[in-house]
C-alpha positions in Angstrom: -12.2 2.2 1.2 -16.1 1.5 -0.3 -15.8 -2.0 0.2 -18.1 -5.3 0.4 -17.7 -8.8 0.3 -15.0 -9.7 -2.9 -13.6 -12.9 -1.9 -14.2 -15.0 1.3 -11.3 -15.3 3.5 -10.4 -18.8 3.8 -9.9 -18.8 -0.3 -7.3 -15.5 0.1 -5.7 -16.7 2.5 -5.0 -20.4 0.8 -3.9 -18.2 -2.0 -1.9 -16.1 -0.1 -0.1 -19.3 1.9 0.3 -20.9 -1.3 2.7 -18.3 -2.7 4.2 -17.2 0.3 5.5 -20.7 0.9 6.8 -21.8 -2.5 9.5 -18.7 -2.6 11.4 -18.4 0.6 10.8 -18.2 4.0 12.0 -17.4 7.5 15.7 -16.2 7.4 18.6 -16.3 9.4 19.2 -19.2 11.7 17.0 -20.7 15.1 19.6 -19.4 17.0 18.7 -16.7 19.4 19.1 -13.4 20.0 19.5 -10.6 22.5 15.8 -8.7 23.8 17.8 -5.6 24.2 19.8 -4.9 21.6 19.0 -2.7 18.2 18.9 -3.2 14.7 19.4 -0.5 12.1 17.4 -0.7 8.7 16.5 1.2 5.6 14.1 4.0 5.9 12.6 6.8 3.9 11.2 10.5 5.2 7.8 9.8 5.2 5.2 12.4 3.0 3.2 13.9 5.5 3.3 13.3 9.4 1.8 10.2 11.1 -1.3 10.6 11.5 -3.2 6.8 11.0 -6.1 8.3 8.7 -3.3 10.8 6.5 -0.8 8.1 5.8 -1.2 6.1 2.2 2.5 6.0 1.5 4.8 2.6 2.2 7.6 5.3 4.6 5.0 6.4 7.0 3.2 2.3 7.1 5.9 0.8 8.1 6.4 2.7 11.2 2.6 3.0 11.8 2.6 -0.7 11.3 5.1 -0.3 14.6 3.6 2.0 16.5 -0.2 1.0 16.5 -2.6 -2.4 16.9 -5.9 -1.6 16.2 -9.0 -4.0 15.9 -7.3 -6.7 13.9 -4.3 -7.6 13.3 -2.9 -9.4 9.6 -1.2 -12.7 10.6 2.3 -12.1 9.0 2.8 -15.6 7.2 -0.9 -16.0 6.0 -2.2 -12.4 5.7 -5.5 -13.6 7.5 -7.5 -11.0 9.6 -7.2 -12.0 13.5 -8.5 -9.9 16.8 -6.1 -7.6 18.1 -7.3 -5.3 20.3 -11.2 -6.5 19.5 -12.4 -9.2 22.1 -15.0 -9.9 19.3 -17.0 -7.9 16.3 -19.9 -10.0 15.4 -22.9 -9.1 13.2 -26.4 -10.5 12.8 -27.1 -9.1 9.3 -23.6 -7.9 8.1 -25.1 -4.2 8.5 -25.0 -3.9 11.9 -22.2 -4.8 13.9 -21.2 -4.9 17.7 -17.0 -4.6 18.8 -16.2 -5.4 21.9 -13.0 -4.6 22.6 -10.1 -6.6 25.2 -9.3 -5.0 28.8 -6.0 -4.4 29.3 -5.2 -2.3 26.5 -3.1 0.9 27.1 -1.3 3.4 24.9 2.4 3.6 25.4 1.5 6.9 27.8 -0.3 5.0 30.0 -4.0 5.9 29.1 -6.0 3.0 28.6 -8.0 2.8 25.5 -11.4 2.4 25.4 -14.7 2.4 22.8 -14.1 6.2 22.5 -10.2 5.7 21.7 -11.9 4.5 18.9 -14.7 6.0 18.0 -13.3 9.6 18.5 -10.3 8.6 15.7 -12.9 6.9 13.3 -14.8 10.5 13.4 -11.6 12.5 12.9 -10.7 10.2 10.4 -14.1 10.8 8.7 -14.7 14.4 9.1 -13.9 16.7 6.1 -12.4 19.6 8.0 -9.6 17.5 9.4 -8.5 16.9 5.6 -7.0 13.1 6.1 -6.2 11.0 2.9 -7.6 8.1 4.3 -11.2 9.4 5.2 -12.9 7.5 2.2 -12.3 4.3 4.3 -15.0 5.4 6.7 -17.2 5.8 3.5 -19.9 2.9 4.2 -20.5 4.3 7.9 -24.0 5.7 8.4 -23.6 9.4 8.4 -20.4 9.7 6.1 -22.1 12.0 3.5 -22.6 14.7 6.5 -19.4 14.4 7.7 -17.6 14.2 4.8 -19.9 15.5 1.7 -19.2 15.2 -2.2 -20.2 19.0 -2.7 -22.0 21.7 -0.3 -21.4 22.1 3.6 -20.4 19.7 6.2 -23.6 19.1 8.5 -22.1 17.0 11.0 -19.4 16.2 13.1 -19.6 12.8 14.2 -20.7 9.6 11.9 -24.3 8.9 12.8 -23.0 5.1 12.6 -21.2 5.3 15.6 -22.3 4.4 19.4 -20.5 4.1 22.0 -22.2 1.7 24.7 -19.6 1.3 26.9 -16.0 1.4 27.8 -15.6 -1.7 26.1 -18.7 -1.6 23.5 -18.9 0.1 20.8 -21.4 -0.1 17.7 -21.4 0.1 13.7 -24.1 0.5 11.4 -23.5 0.7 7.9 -25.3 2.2 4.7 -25.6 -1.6 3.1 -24.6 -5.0 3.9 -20.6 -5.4 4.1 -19.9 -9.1 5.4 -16.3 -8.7 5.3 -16.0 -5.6 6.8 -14.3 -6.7 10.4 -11.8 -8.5 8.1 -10.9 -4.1 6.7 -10.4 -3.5 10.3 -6.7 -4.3 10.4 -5.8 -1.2 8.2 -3.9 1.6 10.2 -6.7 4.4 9.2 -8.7 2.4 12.1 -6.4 2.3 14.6 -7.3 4.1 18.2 -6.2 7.5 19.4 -5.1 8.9 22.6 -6.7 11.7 23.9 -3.5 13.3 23.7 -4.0 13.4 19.7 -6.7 15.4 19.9 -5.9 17.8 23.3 -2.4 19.0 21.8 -2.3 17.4 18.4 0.8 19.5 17.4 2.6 17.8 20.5 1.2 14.4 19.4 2.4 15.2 15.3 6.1 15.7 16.7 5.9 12.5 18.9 3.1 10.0 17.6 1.7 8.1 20.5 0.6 4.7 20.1 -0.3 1.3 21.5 2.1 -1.1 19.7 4.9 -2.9 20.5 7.1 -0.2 19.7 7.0 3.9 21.0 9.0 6.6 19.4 12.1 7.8 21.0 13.3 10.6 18.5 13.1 11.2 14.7 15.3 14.1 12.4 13.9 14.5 9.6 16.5 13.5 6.6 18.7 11.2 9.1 17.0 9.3 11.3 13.9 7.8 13.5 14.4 5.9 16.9 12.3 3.6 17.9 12.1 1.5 21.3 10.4 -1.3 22.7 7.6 -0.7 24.5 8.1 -3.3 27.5 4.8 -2.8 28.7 2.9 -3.7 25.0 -0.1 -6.1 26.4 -0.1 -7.7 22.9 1.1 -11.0 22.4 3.4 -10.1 19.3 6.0 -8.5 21.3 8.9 -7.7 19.9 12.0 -9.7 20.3 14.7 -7.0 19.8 15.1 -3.7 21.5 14.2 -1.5 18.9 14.6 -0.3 15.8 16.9 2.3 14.0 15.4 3.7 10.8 17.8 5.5 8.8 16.9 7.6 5.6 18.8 6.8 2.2 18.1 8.8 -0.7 20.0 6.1 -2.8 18.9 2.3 -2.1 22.5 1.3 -3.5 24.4 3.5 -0.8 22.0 1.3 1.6 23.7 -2.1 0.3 26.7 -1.0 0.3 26.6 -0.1 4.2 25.1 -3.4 5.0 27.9 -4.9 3.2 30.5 -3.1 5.3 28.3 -4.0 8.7 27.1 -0.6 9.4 23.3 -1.3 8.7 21.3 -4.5 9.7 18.3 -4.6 6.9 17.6 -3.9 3.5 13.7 -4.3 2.5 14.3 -3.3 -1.1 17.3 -4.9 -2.7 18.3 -2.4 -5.8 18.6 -3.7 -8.9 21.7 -3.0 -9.7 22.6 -5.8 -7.3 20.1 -8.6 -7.9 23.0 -10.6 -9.9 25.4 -10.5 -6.5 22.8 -10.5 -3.6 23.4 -14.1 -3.4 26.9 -14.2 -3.0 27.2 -11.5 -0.9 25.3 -12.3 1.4 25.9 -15.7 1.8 22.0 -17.0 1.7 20.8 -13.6 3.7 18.4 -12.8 1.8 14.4 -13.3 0.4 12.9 -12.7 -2.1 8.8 -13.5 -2.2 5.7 -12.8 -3.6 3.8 -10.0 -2.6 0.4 -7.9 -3.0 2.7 -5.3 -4.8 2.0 -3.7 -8.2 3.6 -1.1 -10.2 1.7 1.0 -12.9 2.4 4.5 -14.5 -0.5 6.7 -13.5 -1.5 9.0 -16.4 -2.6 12.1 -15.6 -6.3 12.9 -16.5 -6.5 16.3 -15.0 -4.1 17.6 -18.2 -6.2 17.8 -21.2 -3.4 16.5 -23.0 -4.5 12.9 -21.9 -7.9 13.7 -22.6 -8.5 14.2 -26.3 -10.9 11.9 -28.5 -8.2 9.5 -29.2 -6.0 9.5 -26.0 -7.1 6.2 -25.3 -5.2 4.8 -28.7 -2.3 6.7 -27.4 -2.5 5.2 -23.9 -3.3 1.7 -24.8 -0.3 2.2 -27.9 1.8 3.3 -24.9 1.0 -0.2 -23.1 1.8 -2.3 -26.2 5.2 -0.3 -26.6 6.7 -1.6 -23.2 8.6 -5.1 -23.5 7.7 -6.0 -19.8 9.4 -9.5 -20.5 12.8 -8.1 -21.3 12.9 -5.7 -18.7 11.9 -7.9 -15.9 14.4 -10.5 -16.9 17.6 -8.0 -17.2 17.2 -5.5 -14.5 15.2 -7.1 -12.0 16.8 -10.7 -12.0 13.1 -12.5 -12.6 12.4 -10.4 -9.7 9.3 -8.8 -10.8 6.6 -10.7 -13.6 5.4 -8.6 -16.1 1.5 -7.9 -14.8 -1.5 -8.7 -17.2 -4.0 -6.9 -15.0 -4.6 -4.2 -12.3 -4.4 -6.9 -9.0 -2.0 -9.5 -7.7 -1.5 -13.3 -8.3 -1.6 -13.5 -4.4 -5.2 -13.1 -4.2 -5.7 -16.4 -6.6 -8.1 -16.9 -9.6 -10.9 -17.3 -6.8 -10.1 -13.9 -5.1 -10.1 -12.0 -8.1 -7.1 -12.2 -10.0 -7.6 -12.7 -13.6 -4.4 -13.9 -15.9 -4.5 -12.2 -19.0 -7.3 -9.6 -18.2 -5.3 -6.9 -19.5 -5.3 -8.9 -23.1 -3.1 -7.3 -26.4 -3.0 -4.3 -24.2 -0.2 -5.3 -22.0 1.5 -7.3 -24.8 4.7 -6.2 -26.3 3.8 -5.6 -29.9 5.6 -2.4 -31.5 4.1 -2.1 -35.1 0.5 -2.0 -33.2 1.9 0.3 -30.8 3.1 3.2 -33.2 0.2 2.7 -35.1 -2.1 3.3 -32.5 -0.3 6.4 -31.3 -0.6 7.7 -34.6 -4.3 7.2 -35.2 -4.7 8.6 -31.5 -3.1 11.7 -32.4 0.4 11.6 -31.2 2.2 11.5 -27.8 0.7 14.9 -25.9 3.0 17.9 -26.2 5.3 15.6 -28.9 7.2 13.9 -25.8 6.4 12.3 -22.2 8.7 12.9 -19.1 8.1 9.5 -16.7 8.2 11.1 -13.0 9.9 9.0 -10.7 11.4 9.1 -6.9 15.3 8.6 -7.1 16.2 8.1 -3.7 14.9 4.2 -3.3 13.7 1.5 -5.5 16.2 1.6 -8.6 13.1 3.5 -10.2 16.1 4.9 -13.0 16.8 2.0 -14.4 13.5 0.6 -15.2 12.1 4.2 -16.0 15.1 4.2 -18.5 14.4 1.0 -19.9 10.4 1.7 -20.6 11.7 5.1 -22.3 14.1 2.9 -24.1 11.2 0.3 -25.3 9.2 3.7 -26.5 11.7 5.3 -27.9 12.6 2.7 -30.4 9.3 1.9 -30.9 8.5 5.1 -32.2 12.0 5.5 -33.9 13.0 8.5 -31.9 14.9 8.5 -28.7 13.6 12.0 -27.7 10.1 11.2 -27.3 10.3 9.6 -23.8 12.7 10.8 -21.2 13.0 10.5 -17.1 11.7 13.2 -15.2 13.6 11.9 -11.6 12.4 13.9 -8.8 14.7 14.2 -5.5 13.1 12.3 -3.1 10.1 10.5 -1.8 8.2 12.8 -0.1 9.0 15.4 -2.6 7.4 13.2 -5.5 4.5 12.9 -4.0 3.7 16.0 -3.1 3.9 16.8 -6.9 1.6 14.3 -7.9 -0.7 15.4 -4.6 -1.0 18.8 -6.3 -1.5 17.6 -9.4 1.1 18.9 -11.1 2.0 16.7 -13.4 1.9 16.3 -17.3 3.0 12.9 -18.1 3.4 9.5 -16.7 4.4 8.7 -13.2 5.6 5.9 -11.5 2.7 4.6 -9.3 3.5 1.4 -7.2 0.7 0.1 -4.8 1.1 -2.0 -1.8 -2.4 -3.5 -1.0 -3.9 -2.7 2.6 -5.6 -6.0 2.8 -5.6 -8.9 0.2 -9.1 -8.1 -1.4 -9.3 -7.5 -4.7 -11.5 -4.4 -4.2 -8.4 -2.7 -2.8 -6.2 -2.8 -6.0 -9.6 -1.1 -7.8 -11.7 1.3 -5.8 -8.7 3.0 -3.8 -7.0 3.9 -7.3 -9.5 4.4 -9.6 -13.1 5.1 -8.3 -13.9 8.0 -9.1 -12.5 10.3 -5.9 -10.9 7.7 -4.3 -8.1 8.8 -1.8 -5.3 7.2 -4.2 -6.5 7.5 -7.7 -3.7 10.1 -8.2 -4.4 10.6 -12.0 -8.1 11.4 -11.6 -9.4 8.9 -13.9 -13.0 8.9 -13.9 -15.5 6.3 -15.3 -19.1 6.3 -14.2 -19.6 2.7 -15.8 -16.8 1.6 -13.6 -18.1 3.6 -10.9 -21.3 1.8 -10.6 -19.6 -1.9 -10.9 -17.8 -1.3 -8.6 -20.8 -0.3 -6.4 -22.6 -3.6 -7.1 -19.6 -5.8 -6.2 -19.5 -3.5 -3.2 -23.9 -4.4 -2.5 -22.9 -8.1 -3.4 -23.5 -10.5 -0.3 -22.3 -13.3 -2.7 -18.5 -13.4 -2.9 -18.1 -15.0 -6.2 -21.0 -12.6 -8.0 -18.7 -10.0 -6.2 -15.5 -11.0 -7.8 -17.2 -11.4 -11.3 -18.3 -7.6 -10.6 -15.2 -6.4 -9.7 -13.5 -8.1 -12.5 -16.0 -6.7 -15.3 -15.4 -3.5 -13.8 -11.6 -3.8 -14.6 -12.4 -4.8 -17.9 -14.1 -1.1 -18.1 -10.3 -0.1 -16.4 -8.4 -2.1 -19.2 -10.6 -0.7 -22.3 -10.2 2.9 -21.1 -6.3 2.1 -20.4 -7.3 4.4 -16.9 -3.6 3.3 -15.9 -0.8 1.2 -17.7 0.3 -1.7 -15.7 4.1 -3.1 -15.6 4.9 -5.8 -12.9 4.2 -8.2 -10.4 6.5 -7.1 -7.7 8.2 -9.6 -5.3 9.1 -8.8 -2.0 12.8 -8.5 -1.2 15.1 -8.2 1.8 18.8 -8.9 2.8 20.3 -8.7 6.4 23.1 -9.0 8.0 24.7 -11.9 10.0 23.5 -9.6 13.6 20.3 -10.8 12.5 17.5 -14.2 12.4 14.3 -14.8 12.5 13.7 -12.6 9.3 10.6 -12.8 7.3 8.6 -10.5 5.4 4.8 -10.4 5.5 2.4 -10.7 3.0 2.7 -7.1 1.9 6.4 -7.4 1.9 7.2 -5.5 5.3 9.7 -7.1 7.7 8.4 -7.9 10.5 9.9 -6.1 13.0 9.1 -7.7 16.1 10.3 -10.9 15.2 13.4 -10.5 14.1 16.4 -11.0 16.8 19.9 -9.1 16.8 23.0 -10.8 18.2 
């Protein structure tokens, strides 16, 4: 993340209540529960393993979201930044800032964390040699480019940024002024590492050590991960169930279907196929609220298919070929709104969202659509194959239905198809070795609810997510203002003009709002989701 002020946080998070309140709420009843006992949910394999600075994926989140506290915490209902771990981190100049950190705090091995549990991750997390996804978030600490250079040698270790002072005292300078950077600090890449990750990180990789209020008991890849309470979790957000059972599906329906028949508790991502029944069949278990969630099809830039001199006809012809309306209505149950720009209604008019941003571009309009395809020079290679995951999200059916849309927009039912890919982790490891030559499905979850992170992470140029390698230097250097901006309103304006550079370039093709959505079974209450559409875990009681 390159990130400076974009919105202030009492705006976001009015926004944020706003919609989280009109939709749903709390499930289950007040009654309560048993502390000990353990409830089984949906899971997928994660990509890679857990490290907090190489996981970008939803899998790997929501068990690092388990497993780790770091600085500050995102209050589930409001999605506002609150001290976790930190005692305080306070600024004079929003440049400089000092963390103090809370005593008391211990991983679940026992070892207590300190400034350097900290500091040390933050530098991994940084340093190019270690090869972590989520480096670029260390980006605006003094003594990145030496740690983690564009081009040319690595020169450093350690961020020049960094001081530790004492065990509880840490220090942060940045390269500019970043008022809202304490309120970034929430994210997993900044949680704090045991020295156990770094004495025998292969040990650590099989058996992730953290400091939440949960601890890994066991994980087979393909089946299952076991996780326990952590009794001795110092946090106040401790859980109120014994643990958790995360079982891997590789079809979201089979999922249903076993919480139907009482052999699994929770269902974060109710498939489409069941939208029209989820009410009656589960009798009133079940949510369904807004969320910073957005799904796209990436293009990808690195095939010089998508590159020509009139690509951008066909891409933006592409866009106008896709009756959003119709398919949100018919497979997702009103579920999903059809998106008309690159962010989220949660983060309000004030915080960045922009209604209608995209323009005719994301309008259905299939005359314009074939004609602009045309003048671009046709649909590269004569046909596009829309890479998907088929193991969760009911990606098929919607994938079919956009082909469907092309297809008789351009009066041939050949020239888009479904390219559906195995699994989860399997998908993106294709599109992480760029290896793809049309469309793919590209959902993102925000990290926080600032409107820089549904921009810079996907589509600055080098950005850890921007998995179709768009590149714009006008957008580029927007995006760097609104990140130099001290004034959170000029800031927003930036970051919306540099979406408007996004939307004439049609860098990505955006298709949906997407709601949050859960059902449970009767073993459980106390079931919300949070403001990213996670269940929250510790809260919810079995019995």
């Amino acid at each position: 993340m390159r990130a400076v002020p974009h919105a202030t946080w009492p705006t976001l998070v009015a926004a944020l209540a706003l919609t989280l309140t009109a939709c749903g709420g709390g499930g289950g009843s007040d009654g309560g529960g048993s502390d000990d006992a353990v409830l089984g949910a949906v899971w997928g394999d994660p990509q890679n393993p857990l490290e907090p600075a190489n996981t970008n994926e939803v899998q790997g989140g929501k068990v690092l979201g388990m497993i780790f506290r770091g600085l500050k915490r995102y209050d589930p209902e409001t999605g506002k930044a609150e001290n976790a771990v930190a005692e305080s981190v306070t600024t004079g100049d929003s440049q400089n800032f000092t963390v103090k950190i809370k005593k008391g705090w211990k991983f679940s091995n026992g070892e207590p964390i300190t400034s350097h549990s900290f500091v040390d991750a933050w530098n991994y997390g940084a340093s190019a040699k270690n090869n972590q996804k989520n480096a670029y978030f260390f980006g605006y600490i003094d003594g990145y480019d030496t740690v983690h250079p564009d081009s040319g040698r690595q020169t450093a270790d350690t961020l020049s940024g960094l001081k530790v002072v004492d065990d509880h005292t840490f220090t942060v300078r940045l390269s500019q002024k970043f008022s809202t950077f304490p309120d970034t600090l929430g994210y997993v890449a900044f949680a704090p590492l045991p020295k156990a990750f770094f004495s025998d990180h292969a040990t650590w990789l099989n058996k992730p050590v953290g400091n939440g209020p949960y601890s890994i008991e066991s994980y087979k890849r393909g089946s299952e991960m076991r996780l326990r309470t952590w009794d001795a979790y110092p946090g106040e957000d401790k859980a109120q169930n014994g643990g958790v059972d995360l079982k891997v599906y590789t079809d979201n329906n089979t999922a249903y279907t076993d919480l139907l028949a009482g052999n699994l508790d929770l269902v974060d991502d109710i498939p489409a196929q069941q939208l029209k029944n989820v009410g009656n069949d589960l009798a009133g278990r079940y949510l369904n609220t807004p969320a910073g969630l957005i799904q796209t099809l990436a293009l990808p830039f690195y095939d010089e298919g998508w590159n020509t001199p009139g690509a951008a006809k066909v891409r933006k012809g592409l866009s106008m070929a896709i009756n959003r309306e119709q398919i949100t209505k018919t497979i997702f149950q009103g579920t999903r709104t059809p998106a008309t720009d690159w962010t989220s209604p949660v983060l309000g008019e004030s915080g960045g969202y922009k209604k209608g941003l995209c323009g005719e571009a994301c309008e259905y309009n299939p005359a314009q659509a074939k004609k602009l395809i045309e003048e671009g020079g046709g649909l590269p290679g004569g046909q596009i194959k829309v890479t998907y995951n088929a193991d969760t999200g009911s990606h098929k059916e919607w994938v079919d239905a956009v082909c469907n849309s092309i297809n008789n927009t351009l009066g041939n039912d050949k020239s888009c198809v479904g390219n559906p890919v195995g699994t989860f982790a399997d998908f993106r490891n294709l599109v992480g070795q760029d290896k793809l030559t049309g469309p793919f499905r590209a959902g993102w979850q925000m990290d926080y609810p600032l409107v820089q992170n549904f921009l810079q992470p996907l589509y600055y140029t080098g950005a850890p997510s921007n998995d179709g390698k768009w590149s714009n230097k006008d957008f580029d250097k927007l995006v760097d203002r609104a990140n130099a901006e001290t004034d959170p309103e000029k800031a927003v304006q930036l970051f919306q003009q540099a979406e408007g550079v996004l939307r004439d370039d049609m860098g990505a093709i955006p298709l949906w709002y997407q709601n949050g959505s859960a059902g449970w079974s009767d073993r459980l209450s106390h079931m919300m989701l949070d403001a990213f559409s996670v269940p929250v875990y510790n809260e919810i009681k079995v019995g």
